[in-house]
C-alpha atoms as one frame of an Amber mdcrd trajectory, in Angstrom:
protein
  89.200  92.556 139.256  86.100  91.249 138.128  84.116  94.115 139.692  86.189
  96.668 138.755  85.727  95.167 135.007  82.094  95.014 135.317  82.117  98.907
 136.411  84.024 100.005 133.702  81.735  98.326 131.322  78.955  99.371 132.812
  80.608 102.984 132.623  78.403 105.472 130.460  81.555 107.036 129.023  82.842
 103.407 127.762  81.174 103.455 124.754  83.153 106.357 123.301  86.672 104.926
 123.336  85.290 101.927 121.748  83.111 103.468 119.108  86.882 104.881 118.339
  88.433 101.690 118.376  85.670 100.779 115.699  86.687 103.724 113.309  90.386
 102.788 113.680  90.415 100.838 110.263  88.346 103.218 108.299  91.454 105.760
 109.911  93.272 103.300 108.829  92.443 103.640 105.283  92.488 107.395 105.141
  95.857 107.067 106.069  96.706 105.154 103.546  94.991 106.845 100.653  96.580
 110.421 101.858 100.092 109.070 101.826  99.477 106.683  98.356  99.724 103.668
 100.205  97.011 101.586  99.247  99.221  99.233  96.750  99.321  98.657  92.895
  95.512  98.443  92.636  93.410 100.441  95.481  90.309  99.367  94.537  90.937
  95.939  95.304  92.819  96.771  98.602  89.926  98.766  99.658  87.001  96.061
  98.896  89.507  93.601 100.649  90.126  95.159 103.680  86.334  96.459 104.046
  85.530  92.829 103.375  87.598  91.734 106.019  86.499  94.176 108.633  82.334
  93.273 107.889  83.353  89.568 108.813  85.287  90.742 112.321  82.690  92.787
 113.089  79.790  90.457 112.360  82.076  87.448 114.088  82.378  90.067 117.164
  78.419  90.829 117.258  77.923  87.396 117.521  80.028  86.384 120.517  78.875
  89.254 122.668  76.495  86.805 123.811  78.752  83.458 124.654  81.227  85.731
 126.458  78.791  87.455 128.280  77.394  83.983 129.881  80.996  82.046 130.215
  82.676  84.796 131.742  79.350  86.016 133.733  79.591  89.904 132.153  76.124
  90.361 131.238  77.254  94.191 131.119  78.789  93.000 127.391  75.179  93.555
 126.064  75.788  97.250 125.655  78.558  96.769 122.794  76.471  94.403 120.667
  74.099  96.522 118.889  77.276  99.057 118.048  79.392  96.286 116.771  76.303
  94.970 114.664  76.318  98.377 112.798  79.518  98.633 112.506  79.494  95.217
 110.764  76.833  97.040 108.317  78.751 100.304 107.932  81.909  98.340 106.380
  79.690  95.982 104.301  78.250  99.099 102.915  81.527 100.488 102.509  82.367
  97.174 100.598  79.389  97.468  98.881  80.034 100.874  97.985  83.650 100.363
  96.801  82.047  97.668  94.044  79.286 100.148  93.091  81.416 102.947  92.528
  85.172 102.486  92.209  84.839  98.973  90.383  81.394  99.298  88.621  81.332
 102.909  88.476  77.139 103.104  89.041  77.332 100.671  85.700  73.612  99.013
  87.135  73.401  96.567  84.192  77.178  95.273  84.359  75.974  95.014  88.372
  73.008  93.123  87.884  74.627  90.902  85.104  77.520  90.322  87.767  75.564
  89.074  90.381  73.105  86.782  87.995  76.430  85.158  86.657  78.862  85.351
  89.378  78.305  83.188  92.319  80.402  84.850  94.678  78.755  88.356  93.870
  75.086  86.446  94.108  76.036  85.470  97.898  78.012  88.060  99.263  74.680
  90.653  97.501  72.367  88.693  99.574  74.312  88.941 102.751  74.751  92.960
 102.167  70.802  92.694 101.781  69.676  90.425 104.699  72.041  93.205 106.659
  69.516  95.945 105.886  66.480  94.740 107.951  69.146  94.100 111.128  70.928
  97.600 111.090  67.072  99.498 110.474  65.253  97.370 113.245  68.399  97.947
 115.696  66.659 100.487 118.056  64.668  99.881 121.266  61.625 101.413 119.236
  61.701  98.347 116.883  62.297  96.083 119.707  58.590  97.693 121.312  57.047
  97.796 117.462  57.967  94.184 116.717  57.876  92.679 119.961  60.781  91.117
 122.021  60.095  87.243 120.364  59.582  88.418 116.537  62.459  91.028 117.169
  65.124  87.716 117.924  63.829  86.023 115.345  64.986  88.745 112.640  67.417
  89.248 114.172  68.409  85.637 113.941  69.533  86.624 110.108  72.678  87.677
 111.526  73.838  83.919 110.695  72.850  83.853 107.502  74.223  86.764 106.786
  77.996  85.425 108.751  77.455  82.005 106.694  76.837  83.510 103.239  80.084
  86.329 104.178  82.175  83.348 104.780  80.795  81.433 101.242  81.431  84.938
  99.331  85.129  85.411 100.768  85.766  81.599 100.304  84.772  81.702  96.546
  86.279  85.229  95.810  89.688  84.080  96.745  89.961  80.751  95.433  93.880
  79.558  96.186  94.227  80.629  99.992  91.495  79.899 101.624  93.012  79.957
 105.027  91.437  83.681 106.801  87.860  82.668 104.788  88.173  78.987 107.055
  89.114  81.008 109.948  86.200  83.501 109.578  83.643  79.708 108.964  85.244
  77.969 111.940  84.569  81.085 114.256  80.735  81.798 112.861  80.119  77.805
 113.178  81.557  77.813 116.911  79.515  80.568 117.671  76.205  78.819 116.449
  77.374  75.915 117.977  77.599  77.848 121.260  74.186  78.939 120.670  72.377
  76.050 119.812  74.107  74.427 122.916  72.755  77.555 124.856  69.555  76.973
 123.941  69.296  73.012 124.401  70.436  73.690 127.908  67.842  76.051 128.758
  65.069  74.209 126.956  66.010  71.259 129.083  65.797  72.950 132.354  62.135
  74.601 131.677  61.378  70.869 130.805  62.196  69.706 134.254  60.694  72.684
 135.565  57.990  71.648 134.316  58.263  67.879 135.349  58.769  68.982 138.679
  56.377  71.312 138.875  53.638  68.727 137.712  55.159  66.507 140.374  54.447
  68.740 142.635  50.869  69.700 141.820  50.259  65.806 141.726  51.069  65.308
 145.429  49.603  68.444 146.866  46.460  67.292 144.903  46.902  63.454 146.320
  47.562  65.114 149.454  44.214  67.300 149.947  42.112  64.707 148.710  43.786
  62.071 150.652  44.791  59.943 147.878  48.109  58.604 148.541  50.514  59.765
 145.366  52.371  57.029 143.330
């Protein structure tokens, strides 16, 4: 079974079905607005649910790589630049839905919105901390910036998740519950990643140890100095 999984993701035709799968809510939506289903006040249905689908897709970015190392599917790489845009495509979509269905292009009610408005200030900056991530997503960027100052961009991705979670948790105000579920989820991930980390910066330390144990004795040993 596991094999068998690992071909299919591994598949070069895989991607399409689930670049589908990732268009299903903005179908979704159509569907909705063709048949005048998108309840008493659109607008706000629309920013909602484009809202929502940002903070799934950024959540599901970021656990490509925890489930690639705990269930040992290191094919699960492939999906996590597509989900990444993705997460930017809706937040634009979000983004655009404020600018111009709410706002309509009104720049100075905008600007005086996100000055005044604390939820508008946060969920702005994680829209803009986005940008940099979706434009330096391609292996050309990766070569341009290098592999170590490419990661560390890239690391935005959690501020961007942490200040989502602050703008959805101040926007609704009374139930809080999905806006907890979406903070629990981004802080488990970090968690998971800051573990990650911690585990492999111990093991290059006792590389290390050993390895300097080693040199000592093979040093001892030629010169005939008896290690201690």
């Amino acid at each position: 079974m596991g094999e068998r999984l690992r071909k299919l993701l591994s598949a070069k035709w895989i991607k399409l079905p689930v670049f589908g799968l990732c268009l299903l809510p903005l179908g979704q939506l159509g569907w909705r607005a063709l048949h005048h289903h998108l309840t008493a006040n659109p607008i706000e249905y629309i920013t909602h649910q484009t809202g929502d689908w940002t903070l799934i897709f950024i959540v599901a970015a970021l656990a490509v790589t925890p489930l690639r190392k705990m269930l040992a599917l290191p094919e699960l790489i492939r999906f996590r630049r597509m989900l990444g845009l993705f997460a930017f495509f809706y937040g634009l979509l979000h983004f655009s839905t404020w600018i111009g269905l709410d706002k309509f292009f009104d720049w100075t009610d905008m600007l005086r919105d996100v000055r005044k408005r604390p939820f508008i200030t946060v969920g702005f900056t994680g829209f803009v901390l986005m940008l940099p991530l979706a434009l330096t997503s391609t292996a050309g960027w990766i070569r341009r910036l290098g592999g170590r100052r490419w990661l560390a961009l890239h690391r935005l991705i959690y501020v961007t998740a942490i200040a989502g979670v602050v703008h959805y948790y101040w926007l609704v105000k009374s139930d809080v519950r999905k806006p907890l579920f979406y903070g629990e989820l981004v802080v488990l991930l970090l968690a998971l990643r800051v573990g990650y980390w911690l585990v492999a910066k111990r093991g290059k330390m006792a590389g290390k140890v050993l390895e300097t144990k080693l040199t000592t004795a093979e040093t001892a040993r030629t010169s005939h100095i008896p290690p201690h």
